[in-house]
N, C-alpha and C positions, 0 to 999 in steps of 0.2 A: 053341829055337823061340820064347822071351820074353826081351824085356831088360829089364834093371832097373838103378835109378838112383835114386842119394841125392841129395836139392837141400837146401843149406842156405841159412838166411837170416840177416842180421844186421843186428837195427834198432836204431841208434843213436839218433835220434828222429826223429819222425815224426809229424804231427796225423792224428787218428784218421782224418779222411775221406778222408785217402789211403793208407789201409790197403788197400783193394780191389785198387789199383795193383798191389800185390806178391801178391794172393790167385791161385791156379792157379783158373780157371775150371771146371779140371773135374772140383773137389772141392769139397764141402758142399752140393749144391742147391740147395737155399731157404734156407740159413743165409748163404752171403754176401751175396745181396741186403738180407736181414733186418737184416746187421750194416753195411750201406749206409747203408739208409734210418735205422735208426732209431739207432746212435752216432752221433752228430751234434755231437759237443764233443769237446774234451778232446783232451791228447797223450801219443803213443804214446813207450816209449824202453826201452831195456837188455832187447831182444828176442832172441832166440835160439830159432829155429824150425828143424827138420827135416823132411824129407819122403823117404817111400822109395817110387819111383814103378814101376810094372808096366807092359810096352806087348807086344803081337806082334812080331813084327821087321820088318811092314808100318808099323808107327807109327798103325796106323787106331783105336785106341783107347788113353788112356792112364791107370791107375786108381794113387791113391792105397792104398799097400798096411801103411803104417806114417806113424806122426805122432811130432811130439812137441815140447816148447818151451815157452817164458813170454814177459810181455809186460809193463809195467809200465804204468800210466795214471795222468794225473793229471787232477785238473777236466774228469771225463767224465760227459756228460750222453748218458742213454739210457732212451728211448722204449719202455716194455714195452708197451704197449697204448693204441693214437694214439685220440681227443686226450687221454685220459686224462694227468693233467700228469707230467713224466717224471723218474724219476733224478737230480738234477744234484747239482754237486761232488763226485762221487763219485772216491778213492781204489780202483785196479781192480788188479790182478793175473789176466791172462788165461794158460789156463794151456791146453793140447792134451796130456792123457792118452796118448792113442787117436787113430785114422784116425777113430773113431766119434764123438768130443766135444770140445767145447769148455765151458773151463769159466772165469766172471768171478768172481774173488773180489772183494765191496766191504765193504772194513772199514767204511767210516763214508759216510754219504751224506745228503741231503734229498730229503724228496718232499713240496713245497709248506711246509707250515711244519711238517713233521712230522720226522725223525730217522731214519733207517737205520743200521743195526749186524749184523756178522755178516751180509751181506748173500750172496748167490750165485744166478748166471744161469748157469745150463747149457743148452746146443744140442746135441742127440742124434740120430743118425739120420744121418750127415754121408755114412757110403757106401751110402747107401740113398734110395730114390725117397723117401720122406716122412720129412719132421725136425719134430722140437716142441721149446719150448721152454720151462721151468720156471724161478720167481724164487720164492727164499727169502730171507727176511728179518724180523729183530727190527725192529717199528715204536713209538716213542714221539711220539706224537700229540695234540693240543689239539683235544677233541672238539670242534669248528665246523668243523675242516679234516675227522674223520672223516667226519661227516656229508656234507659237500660230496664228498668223495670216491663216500660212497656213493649219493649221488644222480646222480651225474654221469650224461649220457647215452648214453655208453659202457656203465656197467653198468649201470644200471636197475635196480639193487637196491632203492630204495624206492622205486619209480614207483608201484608199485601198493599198499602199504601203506606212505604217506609218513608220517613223524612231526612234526606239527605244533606243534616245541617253537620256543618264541621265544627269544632271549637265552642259547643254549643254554652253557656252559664245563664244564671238567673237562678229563682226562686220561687218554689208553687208552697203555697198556704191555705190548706183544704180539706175534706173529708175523703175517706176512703170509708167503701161498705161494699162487702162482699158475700155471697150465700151460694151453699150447694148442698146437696146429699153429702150423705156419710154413706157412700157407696167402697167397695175394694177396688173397683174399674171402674172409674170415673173419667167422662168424658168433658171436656171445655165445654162442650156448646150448652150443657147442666149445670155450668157455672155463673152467677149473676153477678157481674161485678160495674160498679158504680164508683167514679171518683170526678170531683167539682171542687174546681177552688179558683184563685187569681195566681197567674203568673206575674210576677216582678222582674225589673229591668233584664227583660227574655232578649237573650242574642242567641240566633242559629247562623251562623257563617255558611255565606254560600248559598243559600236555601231558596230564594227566588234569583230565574236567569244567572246565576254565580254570585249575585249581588246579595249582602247580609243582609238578615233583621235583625236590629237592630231595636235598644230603649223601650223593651215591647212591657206595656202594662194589658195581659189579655185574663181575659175570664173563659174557664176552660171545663168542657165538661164531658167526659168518656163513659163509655158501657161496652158492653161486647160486643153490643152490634150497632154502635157509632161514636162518633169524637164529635165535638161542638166548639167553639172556639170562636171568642169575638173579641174587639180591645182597640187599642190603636200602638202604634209600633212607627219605625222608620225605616223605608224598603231601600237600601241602597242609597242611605243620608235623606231617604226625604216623607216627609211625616204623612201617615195614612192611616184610616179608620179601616181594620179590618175584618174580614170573617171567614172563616174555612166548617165546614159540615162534611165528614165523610161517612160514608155507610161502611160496615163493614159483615153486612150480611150477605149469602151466596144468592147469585142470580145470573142472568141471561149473560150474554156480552153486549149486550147496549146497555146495561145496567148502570144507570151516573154514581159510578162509587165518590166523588170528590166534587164539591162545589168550595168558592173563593170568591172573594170578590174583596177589592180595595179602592177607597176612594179619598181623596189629598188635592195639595194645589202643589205647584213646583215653579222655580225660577228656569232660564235658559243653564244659568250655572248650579246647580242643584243635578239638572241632568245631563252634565258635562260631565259634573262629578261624581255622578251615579253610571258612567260609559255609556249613555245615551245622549249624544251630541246631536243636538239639532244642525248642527250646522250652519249656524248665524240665524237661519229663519224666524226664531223666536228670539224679540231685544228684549226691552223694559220689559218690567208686570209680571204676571202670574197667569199659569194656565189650571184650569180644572179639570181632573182626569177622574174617570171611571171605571177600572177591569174586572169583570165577570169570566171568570175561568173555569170549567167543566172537565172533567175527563169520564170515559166511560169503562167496563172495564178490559173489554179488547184492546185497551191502549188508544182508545181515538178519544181526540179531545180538541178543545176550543179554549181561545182566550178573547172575548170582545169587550175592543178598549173603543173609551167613547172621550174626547178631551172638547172641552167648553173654552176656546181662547181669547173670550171677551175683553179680558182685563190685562189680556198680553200683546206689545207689537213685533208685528212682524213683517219681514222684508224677505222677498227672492225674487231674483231677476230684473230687481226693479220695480217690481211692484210692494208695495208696502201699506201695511194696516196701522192706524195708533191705537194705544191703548183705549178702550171705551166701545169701539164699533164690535157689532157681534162677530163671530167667527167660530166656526167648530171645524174640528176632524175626528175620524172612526175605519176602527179597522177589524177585522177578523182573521184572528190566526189562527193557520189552522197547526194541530199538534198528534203527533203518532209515540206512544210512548215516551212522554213529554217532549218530544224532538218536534222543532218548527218545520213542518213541513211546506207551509204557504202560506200568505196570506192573498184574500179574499176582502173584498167589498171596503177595497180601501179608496175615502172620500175625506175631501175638504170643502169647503164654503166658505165664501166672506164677501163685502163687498169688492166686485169687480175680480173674485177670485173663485174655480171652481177646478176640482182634480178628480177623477176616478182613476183607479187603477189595480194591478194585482201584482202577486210576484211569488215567483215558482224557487224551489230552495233543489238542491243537488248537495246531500247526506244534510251534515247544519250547518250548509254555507247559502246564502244568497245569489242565486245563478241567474234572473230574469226579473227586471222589473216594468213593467210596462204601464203606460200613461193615455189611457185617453178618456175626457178633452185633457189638455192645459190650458187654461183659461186664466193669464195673472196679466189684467190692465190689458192694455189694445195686445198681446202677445196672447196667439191661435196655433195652437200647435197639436200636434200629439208623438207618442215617440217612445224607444223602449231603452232601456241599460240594462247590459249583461256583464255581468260581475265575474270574475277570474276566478277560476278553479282552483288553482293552485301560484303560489307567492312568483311576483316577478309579471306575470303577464298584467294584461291593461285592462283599465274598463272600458269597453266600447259601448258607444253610444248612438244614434240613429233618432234625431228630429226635426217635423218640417210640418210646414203648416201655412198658414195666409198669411202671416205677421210675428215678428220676434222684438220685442222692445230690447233694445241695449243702451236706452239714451242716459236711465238714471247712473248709469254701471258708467259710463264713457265720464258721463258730470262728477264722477267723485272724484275731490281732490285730493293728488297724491301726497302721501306723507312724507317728509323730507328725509331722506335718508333709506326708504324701503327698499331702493333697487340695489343696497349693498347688502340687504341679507344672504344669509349663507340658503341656495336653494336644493343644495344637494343631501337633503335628509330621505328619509323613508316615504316619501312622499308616492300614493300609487300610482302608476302611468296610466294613461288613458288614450281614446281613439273619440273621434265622431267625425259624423257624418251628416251635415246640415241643409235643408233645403228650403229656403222660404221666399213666399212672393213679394215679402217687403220688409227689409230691413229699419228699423227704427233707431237712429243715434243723436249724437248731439245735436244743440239749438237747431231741433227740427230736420236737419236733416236725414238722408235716410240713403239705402240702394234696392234696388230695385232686381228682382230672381234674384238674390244671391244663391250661389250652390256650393259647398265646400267642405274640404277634409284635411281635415287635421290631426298632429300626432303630438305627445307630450314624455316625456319622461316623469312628470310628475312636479316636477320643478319650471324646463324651459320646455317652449315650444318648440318640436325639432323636424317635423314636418307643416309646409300651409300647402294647399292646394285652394286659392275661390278667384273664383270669378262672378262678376255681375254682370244685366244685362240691360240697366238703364244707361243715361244718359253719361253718368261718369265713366263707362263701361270697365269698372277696372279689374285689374289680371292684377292678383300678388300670388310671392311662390315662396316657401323657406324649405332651405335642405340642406342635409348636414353636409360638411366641406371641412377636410383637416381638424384643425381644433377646436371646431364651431362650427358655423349656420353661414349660409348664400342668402340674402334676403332681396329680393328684386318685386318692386311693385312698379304698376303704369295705370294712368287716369287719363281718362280724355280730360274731365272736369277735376284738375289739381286741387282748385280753389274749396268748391264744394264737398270734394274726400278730405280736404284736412280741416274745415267744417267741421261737418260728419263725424270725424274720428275726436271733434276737440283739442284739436294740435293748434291751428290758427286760425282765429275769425276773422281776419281783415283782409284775406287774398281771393277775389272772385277769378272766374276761371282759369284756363293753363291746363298744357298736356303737360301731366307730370311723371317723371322717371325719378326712381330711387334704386339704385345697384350700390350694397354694401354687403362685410361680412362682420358678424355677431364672432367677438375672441369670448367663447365659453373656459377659459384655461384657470378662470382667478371665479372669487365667490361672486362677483359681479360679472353680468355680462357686459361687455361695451359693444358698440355698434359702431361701425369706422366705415363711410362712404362718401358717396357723394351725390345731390339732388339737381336736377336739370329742369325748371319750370321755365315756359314757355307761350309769349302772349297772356298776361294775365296782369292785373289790375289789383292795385294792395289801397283801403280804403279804411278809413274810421283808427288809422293806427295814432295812438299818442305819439309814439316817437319820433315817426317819421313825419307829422302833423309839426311836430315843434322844431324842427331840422330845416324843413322848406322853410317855416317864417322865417330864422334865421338869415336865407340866402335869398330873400325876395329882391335882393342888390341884385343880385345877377339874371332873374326873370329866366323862368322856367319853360316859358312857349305850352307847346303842344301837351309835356307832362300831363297837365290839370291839366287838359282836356278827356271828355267823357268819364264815365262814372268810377272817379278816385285816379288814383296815379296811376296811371301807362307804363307796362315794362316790357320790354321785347323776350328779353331771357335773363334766367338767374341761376346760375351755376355757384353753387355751394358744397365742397367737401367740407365735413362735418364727421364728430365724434359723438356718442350720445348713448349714456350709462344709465339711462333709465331715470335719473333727475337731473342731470347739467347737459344742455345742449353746446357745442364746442363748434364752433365756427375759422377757418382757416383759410383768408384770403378770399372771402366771394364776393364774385361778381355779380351784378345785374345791371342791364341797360336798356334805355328804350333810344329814341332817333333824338331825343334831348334831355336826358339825363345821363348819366353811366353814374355805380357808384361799387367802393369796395369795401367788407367789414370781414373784422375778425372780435373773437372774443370770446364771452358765454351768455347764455342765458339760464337764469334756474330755472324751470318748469316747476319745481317742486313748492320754492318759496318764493316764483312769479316776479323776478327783480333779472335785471340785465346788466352787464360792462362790455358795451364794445366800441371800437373804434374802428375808422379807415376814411377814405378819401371821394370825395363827390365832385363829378365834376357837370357842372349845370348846361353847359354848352357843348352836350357829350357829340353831336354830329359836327361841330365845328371843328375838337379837335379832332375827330377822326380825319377830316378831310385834311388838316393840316397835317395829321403823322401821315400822310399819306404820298405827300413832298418829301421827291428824292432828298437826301441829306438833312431838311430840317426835320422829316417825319420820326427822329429820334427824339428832338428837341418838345414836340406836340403831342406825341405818340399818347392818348387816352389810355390805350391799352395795356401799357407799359408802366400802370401807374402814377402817371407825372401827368402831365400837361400844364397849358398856357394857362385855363380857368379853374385848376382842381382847387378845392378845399379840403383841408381834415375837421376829422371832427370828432366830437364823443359822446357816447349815450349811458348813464349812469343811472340806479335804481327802478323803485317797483316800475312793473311792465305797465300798469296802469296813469302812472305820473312819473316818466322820467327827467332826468335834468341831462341837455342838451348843451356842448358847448362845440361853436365852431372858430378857427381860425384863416381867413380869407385872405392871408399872406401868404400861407403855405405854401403857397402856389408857386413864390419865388424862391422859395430857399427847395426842398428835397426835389419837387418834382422837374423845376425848372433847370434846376441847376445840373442835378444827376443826368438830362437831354443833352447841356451844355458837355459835359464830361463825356459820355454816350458819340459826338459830334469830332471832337477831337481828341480821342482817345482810338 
């Protein structure tokens, strides 16, 4: 009641697109069309096909009941997934199993500038109402084609979480497998697609914060409905084990399409060189960093950085950690379509060191940072900085609290040469505004309320406004004037603000005045005035220590009496650049000393050259300049007199070398009275 019948084929050759010619219509369904439309190259030859065919003995149906055969191809280009770009050159071996498959082997092929190996297209379902069809394949890849492949608008794999790497290169070496129906209207979301492999020295320029990756060995793994990706790479020069997970199936808007997280150690200079400047705070050693980054898919997102600073030291304000003591910080940024909007639940710790704080962003700039506690060594503060809007204006500042250490800051010694740097760069200005109940500066000492405000250009200070309200009570003021600065400071306690400041340890009390102006015209500022101290006592000095042995011939009196040398006043115009103090004609005297010097001192490299004239019996000659006619001849004041001596102080500030000469006395000063008398 059924006949049956073997058809055999024999293709000698033949170009692919007229393979259909010899296809039975009414076997494969949707697979002949498919292999219509989409081999579209390439020639067929040394084929050898069978077919064992079933009908009724009406002829009213006729079914494939057995298959079987090979095909051989060469330069066949085939269309997996239109317009995605297709197959070509490919070496093919087509083979028929089964009435149910077909199957294309491709040993070697390209797809765009990428590599196929080990290739295989299988079409399934052939005696059956619905057929699919599957591609497998080893792909060797130059990621700028991966990329483009994966954006393409066929798959829309990063439509919605696109990677904004610039100049991207490297190398993926991997499988690709993909399946779907053999549908005429075929939709993506029908589509199964599957590709794993390793990237090699992967650079995306740009790609985190603007900073590249970088040397990236990642292991990577895509589907339709996600990406996987893990490896270690270098973010902006600095080496980190990473990993990114995206979804890319539809859901809510709190839906976490993208998770990230990186984790590495960094130098202070690694992220200098990565535009993230600590700003001295991190010296030696290494910190250990953690960031876990999220986005949802409304655009809201997080990044929380976690850093372990054990093995790094660090220094601010004076306060300082070494290497080995524990120490962490952690932040939470927050992010709106990748844009920083804030951050949040920002903390430090260490010993003797603790910070909270947040800070609010205005578009992607930095507008509010605020601080409380500050907690670094005896220094209690808290306090907030607001950041400029737009280029030119300043950052103002605002802190105050029970205590501000500045002693370590005041104790560093200056570098020889720094105050001739050029300070007129791009440096940003800034404002603040300080209030504390106790000032901390050098060897101990300290002020007491300080309150004050201050302005910068960036470079020089060009407004002071402080005052204290201890014992020194001192008023300082700077303001701009012609080509420079007004600098005017007063201390009840001279001796103890220049203490304090680490200018001079040997002078106990003095009201002191300083009225000068700062020439801002040259890369250096100079400071050109003159100092008025008053009642105070200079004690523990080398120089002046080795100067008195010198004239114990002439005996001192009252001087040495009470604690250190006695001085009535010291009148010093002075010049002073920021490392050479410049000294021109000063005076100081008490009821028995007077004395004059000129010269320099370095501050910088701590050594001295001055010279001038001491006269030990300073109320004797005042009384004799004081006599009509000979008071020329005696005159203290005028340089000269009956007992003056010169003298000279040479090398370090610690051990100078001392020379006096106790004639002097007869030849300039005596003699110039003589001449002074009759003249």
């Amino acid at each position: 009641d059924r006949l049956r019948a073997e058809l055999a084929l024999t293709v000698d050759h033949l170009a692919f697109a007229d393979l259909p010619k010899l296809w039975p219509a009414a076997w494969g369904g949707h697979a002949r069309p498919w292999i219509v439309q989409n081999i579209t190259a390439g020639t067929a030859r040394d084929g050898q096909v069978t077919l064992g065919l079933e009908a009724p003995t009406d002829l009213s149906g006729v079914k494939v009941v057995a298959a079987g055969g090979s095909l051989q191809g060469d330069d066949v280009t085939i269309h997996w997934l239109r317009p995605v770009p297709p197959i070509e050159h490919a070496r093919a071996l087509l083979t028929i199993p089964g009435p149910d498959v077909i199957e294309i082997a491709v040993p070697s092929a390209r797809q765009g500038a990428g590599q196929l190996s080990n290739g295989v297209v299988r079409i399934t379902g052939l005696s059956v109402k619905d057929q699919s069809l599957s591609v497998n394949a080893d792909v060797a890849a130059p990621v700028p084609d991966l990329l483009t492949l994966l954006r393409h608008p066929r798959l829309r794999l990063l439509d919605r979480h696109p990677i904004p790497a610039r100049n991207p290169a490297g190398s993926l070496a991997g499988k690709l497998s993909v399946s779907l129906p053999l549908e005429e209207h075929l939709d993506f979301s029908d589509v199964a697609i599957h590709a794993q492999g390793q990237l090699s020295g992967l650079r995306l320029g740009g790609l985190v914060a603007g900073r590249d990756l970088d040397r990236g060995d990642i292991a990577i793994d895509v589907t339709a409905d996600a990406l996987k990706a893990s490896g270690r790479a270098a973010v902006g020069g600095i080496p980190a084990a990473l990993s990114v997970d995206m979804d890319f199936r539809p859901g809510p808007p709190s839906q976490v399409v993208q998770r990230a997280t990186a984790a590495g150690t960094a130098t202070a200079q690694q992220l200098t060189a990565a535009g993230l400047d600590a700003g001295g705070l991190i010296g030696a050693g290494t910190g250990a960093f953690n960031a876990a980054y999220q986005t949802q898919r409304d655009g809201q997102g997080e990044v929380r950085v976690q850093a372990d600073l054990r093995n790094a030291a660090l220094a601010v304000l004076g306060w300082t950690k070494p290497a080995g003591q524990p120490a962490s910080a952690s932040a939470r940024l927050l992010l709106k379509a990748d844009r920083l909007q804030g951050i949040g639940d920002l903390q430090a710790q260490g010993p003797g060191m603790q910070l909270r704080g947040r800070a609010e962003m205005v578009g992607d700039k930095p507008a509010l940072l605020v601080l409380d506690p500050i907690a670094l060594g005896p220094t209690q503060a808290r306090g907030e900085i607001r950041f400029p809007v737009s280029s030119g204006q300043p950052i103002r500042a605002k802190l105050n609290g029970t205590a501000l250490d500045l002693s370590a800051l005041l104790a560093a010694k200056p570098t020889p040469g720094a105050a001739s740097r050029d300070v007129t760069g791009d440096s940003t200005p800034w404002a603040a505004d300080v209030a504390f109940d106790k000032v901390l500066l050098a060897e101990g000492g300290s002020l007491a309320a300080l309150t004050a405000h201050a302005e910068s250009d960036g470079g020089r200070l060009r407004v002071l406004q402080a005052q204290s309200g201890g014992p020194e009570r001192l008023q300082a003021t700077v303001k701009p004037q012609g080509n420079g600065r007004d600098v005017s400071v007063r201390a009840a306690d001279g001796g103890a603000l220049l203490r304090a400041l680490g200018v001079l340890q040997t002078v106990d009390g003095g009201q002191l005045a300083i009225d000068g102006h700062a020439d801002d015209s040259g890369r250096a500022s100079v400071l050109s005035g003159t100092a008025d101290l008053r009642d105070f006592h200079v004690r523990d000095a080398p120089a002046v220590g080795k100067l008195l042995q010198a004239l114990t011939v002439y005996g001192i009196g009252e001087a040495m009496s009470g604690p250190g040398l006695a001085f009535t006043q010291l009148n010093a115009p002075f010049r002073w650049d920021g490392d050479v103090l410049e000294l021109t004609e000063a005076q100081a005297f008490s009821a028995s000393l007077g004395l004059t010097a000129r010269g320099r001192v370095d501050v910088a490299r701590k050594t001295l050259d001055l010279q001038g004239t001491i006269v030990p019996a300073y109320a004797l000659n005042s009384a004799l300049g004081r006599i009509p006619l000979l008071g020329r001849l005696f005159s203290a004041e005028q340089g000269g007199g009956l007992f003056a001596v010169n003298y000279a102080i040479r090398g370090p500030l610690a051990d100078p070398a001392v020379s006096v000469n106790p004639l002097s006395a007869l030849t300039p000063g005596f003699l110039r009275g003589l001449f002074r008398i009759f003249n």
